[in-house]
C-alpha positions as CSV (number, residue, x, y, z in Angstrom):
1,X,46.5,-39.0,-47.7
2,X,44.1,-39.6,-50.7
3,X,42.8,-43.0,-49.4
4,X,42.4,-41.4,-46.0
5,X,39.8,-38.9,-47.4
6,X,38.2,-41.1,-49.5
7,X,37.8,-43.4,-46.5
8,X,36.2,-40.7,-44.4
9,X,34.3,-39.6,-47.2
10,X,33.1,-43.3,-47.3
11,X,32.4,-43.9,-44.0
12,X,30.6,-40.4,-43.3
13,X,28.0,-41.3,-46.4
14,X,27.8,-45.1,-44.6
15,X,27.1,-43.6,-41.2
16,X,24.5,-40.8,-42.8
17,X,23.0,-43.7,-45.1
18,X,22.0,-45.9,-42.1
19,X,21.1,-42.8,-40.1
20,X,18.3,-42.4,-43.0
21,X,16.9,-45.9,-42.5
22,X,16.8,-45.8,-39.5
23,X,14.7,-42.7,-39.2
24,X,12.7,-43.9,-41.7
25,X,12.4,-47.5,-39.3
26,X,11.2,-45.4,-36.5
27,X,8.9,-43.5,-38.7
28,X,6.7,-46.5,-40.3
29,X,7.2,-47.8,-36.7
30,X,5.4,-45.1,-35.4
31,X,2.4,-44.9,-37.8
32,X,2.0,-48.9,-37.4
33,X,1.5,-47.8,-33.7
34,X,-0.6,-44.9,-34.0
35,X,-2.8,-46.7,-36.5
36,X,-3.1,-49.9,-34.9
37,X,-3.9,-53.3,-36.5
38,X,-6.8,-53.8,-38.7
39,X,-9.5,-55.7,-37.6
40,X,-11.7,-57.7,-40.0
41,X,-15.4,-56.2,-40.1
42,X,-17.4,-59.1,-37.9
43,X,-20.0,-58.9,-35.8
44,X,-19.2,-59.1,-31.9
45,X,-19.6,-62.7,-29.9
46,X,-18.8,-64.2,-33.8
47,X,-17.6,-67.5,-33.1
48,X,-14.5,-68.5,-34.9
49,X,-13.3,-72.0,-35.6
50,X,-10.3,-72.9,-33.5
51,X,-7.7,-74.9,-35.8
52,X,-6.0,-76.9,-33.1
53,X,-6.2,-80.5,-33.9
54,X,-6.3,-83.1,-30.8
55,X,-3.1,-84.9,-30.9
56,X,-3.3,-88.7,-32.2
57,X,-2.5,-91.0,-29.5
58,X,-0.8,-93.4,-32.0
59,X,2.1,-91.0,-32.1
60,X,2.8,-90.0,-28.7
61,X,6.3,-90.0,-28.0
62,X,5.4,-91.8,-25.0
63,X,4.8,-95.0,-26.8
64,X,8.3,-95.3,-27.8
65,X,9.7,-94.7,-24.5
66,X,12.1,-97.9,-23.4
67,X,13.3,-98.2,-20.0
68,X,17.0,-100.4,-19.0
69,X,16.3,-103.6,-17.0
70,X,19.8,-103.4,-15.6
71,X,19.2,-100.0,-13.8
């Protein structure tokens, strides 16, 4: 009967620990959202370098593409 109380006991302090985190999840979740994000200080119509590279042709997976003869 001992381990049977100490398992509730247990389980009711697991149940009210995760009840805590997640109220304090939906809590920082909420100010994230009433805040908003930050946006960095720059002046409208700022252009901004885009960092996408042009693929190199030289390794295209198309240029190892083989074909059977026998099809």
């Amino acid at each position: 009967m001992k381990n049977l109380l100490r398992s509730t006991w247990i389980l009711a302090l697991l149940i009210a620990l995760c009840a805590v985190l997640a109220g304090a999840t939906l809590r920082a979740a909420a100010q994230s959202v009433m805040t908003g994000p930050r946006t960095p200080a720059t002046p409208a119509g700022a252009i901004h370098d885009d960092p996408t590279v042009a693929p190199d042709k030289r390794q295209s997976a198309d240029n190892n593409v083989s074909f059977p003869v026998d099809i």
